[in-house]
TORKOL-4160 file (C-alpha; in steps of 0.2 Angstrom, whole numbers, padded with zeros to 4 digits, m for minus):
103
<pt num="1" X="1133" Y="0087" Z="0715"/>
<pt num="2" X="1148" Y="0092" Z="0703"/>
<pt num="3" X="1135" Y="0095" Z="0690"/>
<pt num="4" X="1125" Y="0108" Z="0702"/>
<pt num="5" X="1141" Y="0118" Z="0706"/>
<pt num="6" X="1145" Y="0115" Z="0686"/>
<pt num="7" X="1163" Y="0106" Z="0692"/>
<pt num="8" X="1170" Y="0096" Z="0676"/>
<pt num="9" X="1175" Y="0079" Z="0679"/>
<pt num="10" X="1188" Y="0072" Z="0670"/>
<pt num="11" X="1193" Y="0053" Z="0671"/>
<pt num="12" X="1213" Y="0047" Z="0672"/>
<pt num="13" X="1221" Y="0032" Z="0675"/>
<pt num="14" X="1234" Y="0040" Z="0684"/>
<pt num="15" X="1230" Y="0041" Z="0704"/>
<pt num="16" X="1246" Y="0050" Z="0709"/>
<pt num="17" X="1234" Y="0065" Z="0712"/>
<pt num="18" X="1222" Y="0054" Z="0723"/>
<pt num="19" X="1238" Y="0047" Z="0733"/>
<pt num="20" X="1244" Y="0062" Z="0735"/>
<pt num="21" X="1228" Y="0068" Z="0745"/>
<pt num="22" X="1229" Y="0052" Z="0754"/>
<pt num="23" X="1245" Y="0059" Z="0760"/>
<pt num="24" X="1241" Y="0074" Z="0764"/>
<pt num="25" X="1230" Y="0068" Z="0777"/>
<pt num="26" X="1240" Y="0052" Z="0784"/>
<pt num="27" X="1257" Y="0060" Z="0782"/>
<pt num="28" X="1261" Y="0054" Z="0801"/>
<pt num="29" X="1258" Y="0036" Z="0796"/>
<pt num="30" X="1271" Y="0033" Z="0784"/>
<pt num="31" X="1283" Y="0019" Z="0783"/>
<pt num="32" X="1298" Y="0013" Z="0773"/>
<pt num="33" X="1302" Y="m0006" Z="0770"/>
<pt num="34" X="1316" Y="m0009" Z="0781"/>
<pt num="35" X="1329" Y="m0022" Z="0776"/>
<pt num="36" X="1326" Y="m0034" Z="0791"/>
<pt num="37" X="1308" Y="m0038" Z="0784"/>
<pt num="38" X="1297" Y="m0027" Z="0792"/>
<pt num="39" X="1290" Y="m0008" Z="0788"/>
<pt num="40" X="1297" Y="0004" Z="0800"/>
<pt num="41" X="1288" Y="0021" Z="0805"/>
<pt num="42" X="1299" Y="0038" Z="0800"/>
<pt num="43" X="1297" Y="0048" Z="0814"/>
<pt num="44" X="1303" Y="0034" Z="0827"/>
<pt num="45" X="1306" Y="0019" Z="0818"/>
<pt num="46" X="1291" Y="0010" Z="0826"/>
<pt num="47" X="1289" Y="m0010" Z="0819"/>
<pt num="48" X="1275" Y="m0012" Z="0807"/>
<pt num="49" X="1270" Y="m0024" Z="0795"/>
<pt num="50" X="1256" Y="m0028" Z="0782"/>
<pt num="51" X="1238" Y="m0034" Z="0785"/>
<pt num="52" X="1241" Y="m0053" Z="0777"/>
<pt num="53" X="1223" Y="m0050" Z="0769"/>
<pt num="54" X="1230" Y="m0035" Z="0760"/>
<pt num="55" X="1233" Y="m0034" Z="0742"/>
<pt num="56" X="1250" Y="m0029" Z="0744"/>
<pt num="57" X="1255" Y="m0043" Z="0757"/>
<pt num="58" X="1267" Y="m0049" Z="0743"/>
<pt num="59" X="1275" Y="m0035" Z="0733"/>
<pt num="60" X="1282" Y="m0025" Z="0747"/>
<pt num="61" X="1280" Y="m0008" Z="0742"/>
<pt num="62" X="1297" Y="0003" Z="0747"/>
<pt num="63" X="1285" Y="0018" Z="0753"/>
<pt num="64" X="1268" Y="0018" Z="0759"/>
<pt num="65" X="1254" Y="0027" Z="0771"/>
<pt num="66" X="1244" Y="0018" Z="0780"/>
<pt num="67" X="1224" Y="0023" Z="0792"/>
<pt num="68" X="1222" Y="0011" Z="0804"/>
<pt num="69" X="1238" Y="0000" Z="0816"/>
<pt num="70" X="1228" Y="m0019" Z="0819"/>
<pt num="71" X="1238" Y="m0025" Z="0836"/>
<pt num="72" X="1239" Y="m0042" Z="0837"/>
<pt num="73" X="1256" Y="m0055" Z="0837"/>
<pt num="74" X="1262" Y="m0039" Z="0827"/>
<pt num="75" X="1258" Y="m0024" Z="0824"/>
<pt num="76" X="1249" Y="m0024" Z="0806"/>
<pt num="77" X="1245" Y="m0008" Z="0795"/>
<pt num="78" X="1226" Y="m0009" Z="0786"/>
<pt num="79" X="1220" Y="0004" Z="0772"/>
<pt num="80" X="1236" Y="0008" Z="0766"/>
<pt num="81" X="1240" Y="0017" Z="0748"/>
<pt num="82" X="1259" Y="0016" Z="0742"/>
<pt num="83" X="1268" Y="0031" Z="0739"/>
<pt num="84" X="1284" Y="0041" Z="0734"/>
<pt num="85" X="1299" Y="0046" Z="0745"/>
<pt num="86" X="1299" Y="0061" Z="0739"/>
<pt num="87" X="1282" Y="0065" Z="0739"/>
<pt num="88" X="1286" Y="0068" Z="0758"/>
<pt num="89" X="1294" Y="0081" Z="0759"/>
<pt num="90" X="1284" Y="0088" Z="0745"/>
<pt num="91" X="1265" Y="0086" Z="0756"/>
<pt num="92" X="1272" Y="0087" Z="0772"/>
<pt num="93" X="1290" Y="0096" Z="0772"/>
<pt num="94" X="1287" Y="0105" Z="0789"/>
<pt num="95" X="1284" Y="0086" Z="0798"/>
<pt num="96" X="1301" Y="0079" Z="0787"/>
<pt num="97" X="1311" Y="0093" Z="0784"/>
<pt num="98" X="1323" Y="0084" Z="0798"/>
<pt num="99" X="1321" Y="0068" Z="0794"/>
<pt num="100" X="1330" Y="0060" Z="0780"/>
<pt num="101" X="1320" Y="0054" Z="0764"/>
<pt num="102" X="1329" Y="0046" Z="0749"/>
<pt num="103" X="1321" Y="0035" Z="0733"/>
């Protein structure tokens, strides 16, 4: 397909570009790592934590976005992709304009 439309592809090992999509699309499902343990929604602070089969299970990201909210005995986050604070305001500045985001 890229070759059809005569796209270049170009290969990186940086994904911030690729996270950065990610965000643009899941902007409403980010979360912060909150002191207490647990990853907290911004827009109201909603308990959430990570899938124990996920990759990131033990490095507690600060920031991250997440698709899908598994309920169970808590409320867990699946596919998720860490990200920048102040990537936020720079995707999605008209959802976060209000809300405090600091790195």
């Amino acid at each position: 397909l890229f070759k059809r439309y005569g796209i270049e592809i170009l290969l990186s090992n940086d994904d911030t570009d690729i996270r950065k999509c990610l965000l643009s699309g899941l902007f409403v499902n980010a979360a912060y790592y909150h002191h207490t343990g647990v990853y907290k929604t911004f827009r109201d602070d909603f308990n959430l934590s990570i899938h124990p089969s996920s990759v990131l299970v033990s490095e507690r990201p600060k920031y991250v976005i997440f698709n899908e909210v598994l309920g169970s005995s808590q409320n867990y986050m699946k596919d998720i992709t860490v990200i920048e604070s102040d990537w936020l305001l720079e995707v999605a500045s008209h959802y976060y304009v209000n809300k405090f985001v600091t790195s």
